[in-house]
C-alpha positions in Angstrom: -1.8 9.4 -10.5 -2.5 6.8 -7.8 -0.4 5.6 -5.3 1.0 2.2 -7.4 1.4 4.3 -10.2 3.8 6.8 -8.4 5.7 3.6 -6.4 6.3 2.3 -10.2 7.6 5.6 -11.1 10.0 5.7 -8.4 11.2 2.2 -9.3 11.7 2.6 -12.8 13.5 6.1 -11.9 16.3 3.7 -9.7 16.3 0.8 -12.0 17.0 3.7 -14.9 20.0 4.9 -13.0 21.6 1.6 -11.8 21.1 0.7 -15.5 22.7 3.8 -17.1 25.7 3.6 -14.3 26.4 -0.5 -15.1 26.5 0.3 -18.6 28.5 3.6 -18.1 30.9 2.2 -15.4 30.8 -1.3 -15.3 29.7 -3.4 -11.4 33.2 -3.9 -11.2 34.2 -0.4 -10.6 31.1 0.6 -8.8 31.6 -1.9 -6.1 35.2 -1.2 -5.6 34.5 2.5 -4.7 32.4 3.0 -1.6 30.9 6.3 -2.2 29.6 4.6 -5.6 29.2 1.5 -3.9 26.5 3.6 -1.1 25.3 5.1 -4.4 24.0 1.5 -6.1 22.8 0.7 -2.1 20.8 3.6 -1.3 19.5 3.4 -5.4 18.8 -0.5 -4.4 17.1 0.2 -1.0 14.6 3.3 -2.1 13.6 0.7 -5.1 13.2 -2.1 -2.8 11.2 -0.1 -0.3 8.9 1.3 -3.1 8.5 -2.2 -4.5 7.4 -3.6 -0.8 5.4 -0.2 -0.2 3.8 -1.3 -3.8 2.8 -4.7 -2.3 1.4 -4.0 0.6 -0.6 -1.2 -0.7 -2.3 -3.4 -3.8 -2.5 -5.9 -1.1 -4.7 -3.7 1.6 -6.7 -2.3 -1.3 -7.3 -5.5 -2.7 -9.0 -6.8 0.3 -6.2 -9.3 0.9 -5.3 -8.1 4.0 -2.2 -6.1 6.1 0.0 -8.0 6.9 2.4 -7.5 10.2 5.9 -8.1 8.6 6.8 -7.8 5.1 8.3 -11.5 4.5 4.3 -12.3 4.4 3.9 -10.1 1.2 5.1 -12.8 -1.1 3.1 -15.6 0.1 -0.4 -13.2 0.6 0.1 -11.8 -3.5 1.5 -15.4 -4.2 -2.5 -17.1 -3.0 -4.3 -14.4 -4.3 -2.4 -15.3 -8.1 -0.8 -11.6 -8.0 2.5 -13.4 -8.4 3.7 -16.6 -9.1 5.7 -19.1 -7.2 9.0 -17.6 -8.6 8.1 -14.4 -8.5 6.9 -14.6 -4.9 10.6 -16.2 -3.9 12.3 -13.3 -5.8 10.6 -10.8 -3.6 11.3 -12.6 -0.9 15.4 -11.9 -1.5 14.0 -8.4 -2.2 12.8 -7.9 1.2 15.7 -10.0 2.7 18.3 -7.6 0.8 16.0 -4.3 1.9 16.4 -5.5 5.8 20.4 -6.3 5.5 20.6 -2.4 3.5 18.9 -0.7 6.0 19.2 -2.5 9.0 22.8 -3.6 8.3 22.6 -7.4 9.2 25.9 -8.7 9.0 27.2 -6.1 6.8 26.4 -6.0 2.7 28.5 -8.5 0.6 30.2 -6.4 -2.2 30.4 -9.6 -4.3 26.4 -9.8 -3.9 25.9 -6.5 -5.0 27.9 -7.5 -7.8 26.1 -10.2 -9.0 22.9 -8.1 -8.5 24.9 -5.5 -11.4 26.6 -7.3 -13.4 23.3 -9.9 -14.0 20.7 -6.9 -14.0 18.7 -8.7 -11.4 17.8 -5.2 -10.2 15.4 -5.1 -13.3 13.5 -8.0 -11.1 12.5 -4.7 -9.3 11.0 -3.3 -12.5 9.1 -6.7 -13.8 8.0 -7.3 -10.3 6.1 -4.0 -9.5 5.0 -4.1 -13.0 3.5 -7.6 -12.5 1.5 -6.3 -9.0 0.2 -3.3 -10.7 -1.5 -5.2 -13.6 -3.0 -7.3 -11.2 -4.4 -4.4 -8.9 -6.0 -2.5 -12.3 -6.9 -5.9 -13.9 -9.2 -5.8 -10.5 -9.5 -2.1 -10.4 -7.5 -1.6 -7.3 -5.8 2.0 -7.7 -6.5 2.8 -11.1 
């Protein structure tokens, strides 16, 4: 298994579980308690990562280039037709979410991360890596 296909893996593994524990629990209840609450962030943030990780790997192999900070994946996949316009802006709020988890700008909004539930934008996680890797095979880049 190559690299993109293991970082999909990974992702569908964490958009599987935040799936199962909206549908089990509900985002209401799994934003109100905070050891759940770290739960759907840490399940967010190793998805996110894998996604960017995902990017910038199909992006080096592809020839597209490294570049220094992640907010330049979208635009570099987004000119080579890897993603579209809206797909580029979605991982942009990817990559913005990933820095405010990790980094903790500002602190996490609880009502954020319960639109991000309750809507199932996390599956954007899912359709997005899914979207990179058929580009990178569809060039045979990490088959």
């Amino acid at each position: 298994m190559g690299k993109a296909a293991w970082l999909l893996q990974l992702i569908r593994e964490h958009v599987g579980l935040l799936e199962a524990k909206v549908e089990e629990l509900g985002a209401d209840k799994l934003i109100e308690d905070t050891f759940l609450l770290y739960a759907v962030l840490h399940a967010l943030q190793v998805a996110s990562q894998a996604l960017i990780d995902l990017a910038a790997h199909v992006a080096a192999e592809a020839g597209l280039g490294v570049p220094e900070r992640y907010a330049a994946l979208p635009e570099l996949l987004a000119r080579a037709g890897a993603l579209g316009e809206g797909e580029a802006n979605t991982l942009r709020r990817i990559i913005g979410f990933r820095n405010v988890v990790v980094h903790g700008y500002a602190g996490v909004s609880r009502q954020l991360v319960r639109g991000i539930l309750a809507e199932r934008r996390f599956r954007d996680l899912e359709e997005l890596a899914l979207r990179v890797v058929e580009w990178a095979r569809a060039r045979g880049v990490d088959p």
